[in-house]
C-alpha positions in Angstrom: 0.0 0.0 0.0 2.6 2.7 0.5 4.4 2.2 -2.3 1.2 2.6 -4.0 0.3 5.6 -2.7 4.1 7.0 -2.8 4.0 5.7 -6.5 7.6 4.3 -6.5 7.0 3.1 -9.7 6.1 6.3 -10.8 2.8 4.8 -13.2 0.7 8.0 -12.0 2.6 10.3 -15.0 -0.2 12.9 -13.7 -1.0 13.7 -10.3 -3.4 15.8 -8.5 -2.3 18.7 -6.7 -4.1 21.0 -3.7 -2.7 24.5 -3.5 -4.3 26.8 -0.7 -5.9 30.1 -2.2 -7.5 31.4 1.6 -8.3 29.9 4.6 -11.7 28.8 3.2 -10.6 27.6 -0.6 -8.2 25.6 -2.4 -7.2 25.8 -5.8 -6.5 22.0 -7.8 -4.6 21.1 -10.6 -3.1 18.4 -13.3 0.5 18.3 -13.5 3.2 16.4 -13.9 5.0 17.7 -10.8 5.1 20.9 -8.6 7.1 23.4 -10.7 4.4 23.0 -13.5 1.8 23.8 -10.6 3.1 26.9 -9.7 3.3 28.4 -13.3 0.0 27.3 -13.5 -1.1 29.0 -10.5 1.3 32.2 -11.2 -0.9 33.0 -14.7 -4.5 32.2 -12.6 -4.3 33.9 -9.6 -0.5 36.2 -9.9 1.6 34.8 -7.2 3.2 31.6 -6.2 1.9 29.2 -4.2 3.1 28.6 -0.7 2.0 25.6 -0.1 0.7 23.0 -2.4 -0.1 18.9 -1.7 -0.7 15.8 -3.5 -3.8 15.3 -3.5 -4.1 12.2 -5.7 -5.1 9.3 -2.9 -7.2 11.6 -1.2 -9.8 13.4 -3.5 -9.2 11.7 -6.9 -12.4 9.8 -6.3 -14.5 12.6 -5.3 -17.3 13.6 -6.8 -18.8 16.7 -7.2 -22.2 18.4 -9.0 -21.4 20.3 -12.0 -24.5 22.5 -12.7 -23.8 23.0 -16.3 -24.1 19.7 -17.3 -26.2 18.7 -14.8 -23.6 15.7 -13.6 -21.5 14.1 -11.1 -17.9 13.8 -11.9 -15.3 13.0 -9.8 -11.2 13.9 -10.2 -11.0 10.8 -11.8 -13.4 11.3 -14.8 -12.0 14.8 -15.0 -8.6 13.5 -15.8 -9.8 11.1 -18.0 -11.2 13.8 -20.1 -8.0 16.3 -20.0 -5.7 15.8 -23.1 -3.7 18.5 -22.1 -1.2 19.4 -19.1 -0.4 21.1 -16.9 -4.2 21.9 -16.3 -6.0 24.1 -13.6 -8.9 21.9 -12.7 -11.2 24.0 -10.2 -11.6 25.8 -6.8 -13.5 24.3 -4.0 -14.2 25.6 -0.9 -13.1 23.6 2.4 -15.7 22.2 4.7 -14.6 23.0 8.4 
């Protein structure tokens, strides 16, 4: 299991990545690896992050409404539908 969710044999080439806007929302993207994050997040929002996570094993499997299209999708189906990276994916607020 942990070198699952460490991905030793680096088979996730895209991972999911958390990067704190405020204390109430937090900013996710595609990328192959952090430095790609924070150019990402540089153009969006005009400064680099201060603190970003992995948040593959944690929220890829979420699912959230989309009212535009009136669906469910999760991280996972997101991904599946991005064909190009680095890739901002969406802000969500926290729950505390």
């Amino acid at each position: 299991m942990q070198m699952y969710q460490s991905d030793v044999l680096q088979m996730r080439n895209i991972k999911l990545f958390a990067v704190r806007v405020n204390i109430r929302e937090f900013a996710f993207y595609f990328a192959k690896n952090p430095a790609e994050v924070q150019v990402e997040h540089q153009k969006i929002y005009g400064n680099l992050p201060k603190k970003m996570s992995n948040a593959y094993n944690q929220m890829i499997d979420r699912s959230f409404y989309f009212p535009e299209s009136k669906q469910y999708k999760s991280f996972r189906d997101l991904l599946a539908e991005t064909v190009e990276f680095p890739k901002y994916v969406c802000t969500l607020e926290a729950s505390i």
